[in-house]
C-alpha positions as CSV (number, residue, x, y, z in Angstrom):
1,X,0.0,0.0,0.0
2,X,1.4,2.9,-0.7
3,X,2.1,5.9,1.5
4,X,-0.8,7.7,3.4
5,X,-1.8,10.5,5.5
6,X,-3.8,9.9,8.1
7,X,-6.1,12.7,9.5
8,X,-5.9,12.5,13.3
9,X,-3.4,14.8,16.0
10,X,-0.3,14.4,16.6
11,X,1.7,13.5,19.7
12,X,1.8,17.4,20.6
13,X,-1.8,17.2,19.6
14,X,-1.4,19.4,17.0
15,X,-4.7,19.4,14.7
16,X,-4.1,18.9,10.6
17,X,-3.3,22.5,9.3
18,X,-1.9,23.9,12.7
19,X,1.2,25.6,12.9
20,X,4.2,23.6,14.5
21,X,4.2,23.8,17.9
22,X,7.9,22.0,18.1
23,X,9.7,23.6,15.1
24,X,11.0,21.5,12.1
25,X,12.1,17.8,13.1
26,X,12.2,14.1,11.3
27,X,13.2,13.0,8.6
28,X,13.7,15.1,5.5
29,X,11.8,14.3,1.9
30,X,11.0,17.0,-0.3
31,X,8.1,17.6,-3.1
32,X,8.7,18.9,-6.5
33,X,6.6,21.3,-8.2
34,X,6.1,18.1,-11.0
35,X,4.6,16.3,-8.1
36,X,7.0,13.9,-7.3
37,X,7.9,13.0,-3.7
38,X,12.0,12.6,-3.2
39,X,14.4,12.4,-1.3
40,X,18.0,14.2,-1.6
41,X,21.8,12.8,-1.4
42,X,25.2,14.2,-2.1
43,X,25.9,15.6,-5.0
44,X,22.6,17.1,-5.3
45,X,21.1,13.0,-6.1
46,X,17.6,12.8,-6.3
47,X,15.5,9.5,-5.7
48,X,11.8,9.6,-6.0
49,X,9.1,8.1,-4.6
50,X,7.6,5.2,-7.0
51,X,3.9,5.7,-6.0
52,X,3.3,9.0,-4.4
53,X,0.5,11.0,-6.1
54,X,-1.8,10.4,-3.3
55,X,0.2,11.6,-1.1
56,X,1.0,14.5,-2.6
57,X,-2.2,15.4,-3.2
58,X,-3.6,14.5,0.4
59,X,-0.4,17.5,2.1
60,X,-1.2,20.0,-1.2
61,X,-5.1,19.5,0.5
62,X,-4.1,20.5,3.9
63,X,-1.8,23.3,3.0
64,X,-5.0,24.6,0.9
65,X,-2.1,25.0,-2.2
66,X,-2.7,22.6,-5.0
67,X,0.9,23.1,-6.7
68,X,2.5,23.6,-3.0
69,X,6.4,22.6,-3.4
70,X,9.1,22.1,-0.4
71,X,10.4,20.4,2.4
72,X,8.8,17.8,4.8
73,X,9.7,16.3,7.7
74,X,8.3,12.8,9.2
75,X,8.8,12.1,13.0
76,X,9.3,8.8,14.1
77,X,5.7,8.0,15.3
78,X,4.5,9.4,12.0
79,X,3.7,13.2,12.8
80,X,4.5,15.0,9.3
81,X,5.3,18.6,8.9
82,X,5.4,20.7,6.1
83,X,7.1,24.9,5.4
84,X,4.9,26.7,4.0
85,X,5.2,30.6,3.4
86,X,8.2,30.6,5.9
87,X,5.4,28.9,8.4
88,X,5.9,25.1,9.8
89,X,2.7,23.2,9.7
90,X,1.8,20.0,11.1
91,X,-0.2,18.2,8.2
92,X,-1.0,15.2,9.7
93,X,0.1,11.3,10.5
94,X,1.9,10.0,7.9
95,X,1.3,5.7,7.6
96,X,4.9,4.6,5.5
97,X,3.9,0.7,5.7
98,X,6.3,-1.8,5.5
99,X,7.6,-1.6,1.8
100,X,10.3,0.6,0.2
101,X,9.4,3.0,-2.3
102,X,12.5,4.6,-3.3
103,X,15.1,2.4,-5.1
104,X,18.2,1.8,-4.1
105,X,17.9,3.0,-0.3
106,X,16.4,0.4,2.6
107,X,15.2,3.0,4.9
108,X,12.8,0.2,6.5
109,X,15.7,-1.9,7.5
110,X,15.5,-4.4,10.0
111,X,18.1,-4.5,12.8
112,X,18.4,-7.6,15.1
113,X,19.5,-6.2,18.8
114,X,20.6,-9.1,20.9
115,X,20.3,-11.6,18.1
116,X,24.0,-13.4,16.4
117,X,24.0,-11.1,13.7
118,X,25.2,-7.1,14.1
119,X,23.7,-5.5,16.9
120,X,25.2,-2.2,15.4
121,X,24.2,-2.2,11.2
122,X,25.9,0.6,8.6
123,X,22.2,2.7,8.0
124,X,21.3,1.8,4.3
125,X,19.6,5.3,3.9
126,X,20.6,8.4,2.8
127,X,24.0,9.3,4.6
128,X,23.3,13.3,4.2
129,X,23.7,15.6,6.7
130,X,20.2,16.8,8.4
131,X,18.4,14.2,6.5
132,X,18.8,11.0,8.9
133,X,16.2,11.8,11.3
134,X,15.1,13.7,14.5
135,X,18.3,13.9,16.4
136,X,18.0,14.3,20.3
137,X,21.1,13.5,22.4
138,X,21.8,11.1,26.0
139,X,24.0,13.3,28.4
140,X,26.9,12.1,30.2
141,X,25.5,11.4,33.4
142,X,27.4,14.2,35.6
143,X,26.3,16.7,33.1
144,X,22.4,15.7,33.9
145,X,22.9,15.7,37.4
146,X,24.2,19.3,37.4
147,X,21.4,20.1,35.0
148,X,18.7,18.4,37.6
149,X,17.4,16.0,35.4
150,X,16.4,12.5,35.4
151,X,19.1,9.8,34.0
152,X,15.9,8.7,31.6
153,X,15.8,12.5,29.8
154,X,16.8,13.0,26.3
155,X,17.3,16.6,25.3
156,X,19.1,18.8,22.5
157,X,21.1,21.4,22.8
158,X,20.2,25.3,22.5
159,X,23.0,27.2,22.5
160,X,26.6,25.8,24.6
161,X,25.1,25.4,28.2
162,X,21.8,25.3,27.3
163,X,19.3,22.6,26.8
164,X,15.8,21.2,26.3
165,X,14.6,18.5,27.4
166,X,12.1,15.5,26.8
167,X,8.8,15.4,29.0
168,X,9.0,11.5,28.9
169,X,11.2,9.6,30.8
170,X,13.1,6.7,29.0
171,X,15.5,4.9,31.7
172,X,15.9,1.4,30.2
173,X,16.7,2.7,26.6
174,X,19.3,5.4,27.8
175,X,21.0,2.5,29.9
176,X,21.3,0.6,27.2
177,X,22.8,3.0,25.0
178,X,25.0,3.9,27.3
179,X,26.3,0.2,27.8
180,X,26.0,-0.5,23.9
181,X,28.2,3.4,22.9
182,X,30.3,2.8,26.1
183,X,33.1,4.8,25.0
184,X,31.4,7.5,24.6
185,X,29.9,10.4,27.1
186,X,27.1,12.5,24.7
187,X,25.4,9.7,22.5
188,X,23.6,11.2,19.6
189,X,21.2,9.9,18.1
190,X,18.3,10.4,15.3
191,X,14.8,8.6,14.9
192,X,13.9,8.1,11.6
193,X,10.4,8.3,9.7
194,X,10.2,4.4,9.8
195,X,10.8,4.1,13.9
196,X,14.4,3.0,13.4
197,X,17.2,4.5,15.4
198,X,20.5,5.5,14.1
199,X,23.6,7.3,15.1
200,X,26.7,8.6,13.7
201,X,29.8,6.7,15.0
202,X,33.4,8.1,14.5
203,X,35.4,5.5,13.2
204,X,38.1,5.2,16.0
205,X,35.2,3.7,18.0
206,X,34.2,0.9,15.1
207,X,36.6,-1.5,15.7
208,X,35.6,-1.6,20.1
209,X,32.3,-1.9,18.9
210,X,32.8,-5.0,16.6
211,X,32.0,-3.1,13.3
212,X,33.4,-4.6,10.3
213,X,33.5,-1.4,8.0
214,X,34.7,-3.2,4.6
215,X,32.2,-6.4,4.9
216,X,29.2,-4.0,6.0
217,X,30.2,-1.7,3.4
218,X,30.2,-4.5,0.4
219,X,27.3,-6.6,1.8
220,X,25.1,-2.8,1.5
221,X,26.1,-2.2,-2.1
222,X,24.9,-5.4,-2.9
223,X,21.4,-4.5,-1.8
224,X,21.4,-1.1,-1.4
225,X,23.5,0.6,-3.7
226,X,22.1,4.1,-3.4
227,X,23.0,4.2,0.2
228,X,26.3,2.5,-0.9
229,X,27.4,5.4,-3.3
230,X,26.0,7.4,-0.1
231,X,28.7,6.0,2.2
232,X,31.8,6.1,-0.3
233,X,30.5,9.6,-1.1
234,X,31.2,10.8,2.4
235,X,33.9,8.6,3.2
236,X,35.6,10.5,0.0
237,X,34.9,13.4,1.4
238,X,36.0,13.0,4.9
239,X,39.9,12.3,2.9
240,X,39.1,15.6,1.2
241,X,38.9,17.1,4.6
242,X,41.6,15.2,6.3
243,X,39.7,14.2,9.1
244,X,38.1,10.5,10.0
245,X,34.7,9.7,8.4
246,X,31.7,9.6,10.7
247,X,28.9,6.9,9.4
248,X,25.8,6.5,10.3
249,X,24.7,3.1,11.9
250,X,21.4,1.4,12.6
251,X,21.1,0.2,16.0
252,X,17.6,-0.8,16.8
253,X,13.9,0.1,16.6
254,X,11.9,2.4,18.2
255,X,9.4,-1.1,18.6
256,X,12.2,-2.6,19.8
257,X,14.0,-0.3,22.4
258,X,11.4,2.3,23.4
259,X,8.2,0.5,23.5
260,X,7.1,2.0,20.2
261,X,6.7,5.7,21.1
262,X,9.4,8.7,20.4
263,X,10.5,10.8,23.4
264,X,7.7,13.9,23.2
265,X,8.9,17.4,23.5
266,X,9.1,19.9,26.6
267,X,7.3,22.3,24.6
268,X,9.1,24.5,26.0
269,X,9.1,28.0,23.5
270,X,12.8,27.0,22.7
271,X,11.7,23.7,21.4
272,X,9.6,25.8,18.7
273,X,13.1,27.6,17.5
274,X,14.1,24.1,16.6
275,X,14.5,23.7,12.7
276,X,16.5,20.5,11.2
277,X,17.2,22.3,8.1
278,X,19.3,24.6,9.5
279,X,22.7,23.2,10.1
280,X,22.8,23.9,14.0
281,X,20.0,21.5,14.4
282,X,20.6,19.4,11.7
């Protein structure tokens, strides 16, 4: 089935049509003024959507613009925003299914926590800055004590020093994380339109956390190539730079690891500022 938009509030209860009250977040796709629902790589690649008219049509009714063109974002849960006129609108609940619509990528991939295969799996998406997913952070754990809150919080930073923070609590997943990313203190991480979670790992730490770069790498061209040309593209790029590449790695599920809902938002007036396509947030 293909994609649809479902007609219902979102997890900020938001109505269809209302502005954002939490900013720009999720995953990035983009509409054409042809119609055509894509998403965006290095190199200015485009991939679209093989059965999207619906869709299209169903966000161009909300926004009241029948030839509306632009960015939208997907949370994790769903909850789909559109700009519109410099405004950020929440259009409604967006229902991706199980199938993959645009070749070449496997942005509904499966990760097996726990099981004999790779707990920690190269993300066969797009590999392009600020389109992964919504990205909130776990503190180091002295960090959250001096800001006074609980060990379970996720939260993204403001400014340097300044933060916001979930209203739900998550203890088990940020234990885990914390065992799984031991070596590190702040664990980033993004939650994808499909539920999955992935994170950018430097690769000093792929080796400690059993990652076999070169077999991951080869076993995702041969089914994914579009994410494959994704990866060498910024692993080219990091050598342009002179400076480690940073992937991005599939670790889990949202079903999996967080009892199937996203961390929800403060809604605190800074979480409003926050907007993915800028690079800050990104």
């Amino acid at each position: 089935m293909p994609w649809k938009l479902i007609n219902v509030n979102s997890i900020e209860n938001e109505s269809p049509g209302e502005e954002s009250k939490i900013g720009f977040r999720g995953s990035r796709y983009s509409i054409g003024l042809d119609g055509n629902l894509f998403v965006t790589d290095f190199n200015q690649q485009k991939t679209n959507h093989i059965d999207a008219s619906e869709y299209v049509t169903q966000i161009r009714r909300i926004l009241d613009n029948n030839s509306w063109a632009g960015r939208l974002r997907i949370r994790g849960n769903g909850d789909t925003y559109c700009k519109d006129d410099g405004n950020i609108y929440y259009v409604g609940n967006t229902n991706t299914d199980n199938n993959e619509y645009f070749p070449g990528y496997n942005f509904n991939q499966k990760p097996k926590p726990g099981s004999p295969e790779p707990s920690v799996v190269i993300f066969s998406g797009s590999h392009n800055h600020g389109m992964v997913g919504e990205r909130w952070t776990i503190p180091e754990r002295s960090f959250a004590i001096r800001e006074g809150v609980s060990m379970g919080n996720v939260g993204r930073r403001i400014r340097k020093g300044e933060w916001v923070w979930s209203s739900s609590q998550h203890d088990e997943f940020t234990e885990t994380l914390r065992s799984l990313f031991r070596l590190e203190d702040f664990i980033r991480f993004y939650i994808t339109a499909e539920g999955n979670l992935v994170r950018p790992i430097a690769a000093k730490y792929w080796t400690s956390y059993g990652i076999d770069i070169n077999s991951q790498i080869k076993s995702l061209l041969s089914h994914s190539p579009m994410a494959g040309n994704s990866v060498n593209t910024k692993i080219e790029n990091s050598k342009t730079q002179n400076r480690e590449p940073n992937l991005y790695f599939c670790f889990g599920n949202i079903n999996d690891l967080l009892n199937g809902k996203i961390p929800t938002t403060s809604q605190d007036d800074r979480d409003n500022d926050v907007d993915q396509d800028s690079s800050k947030w990104g």
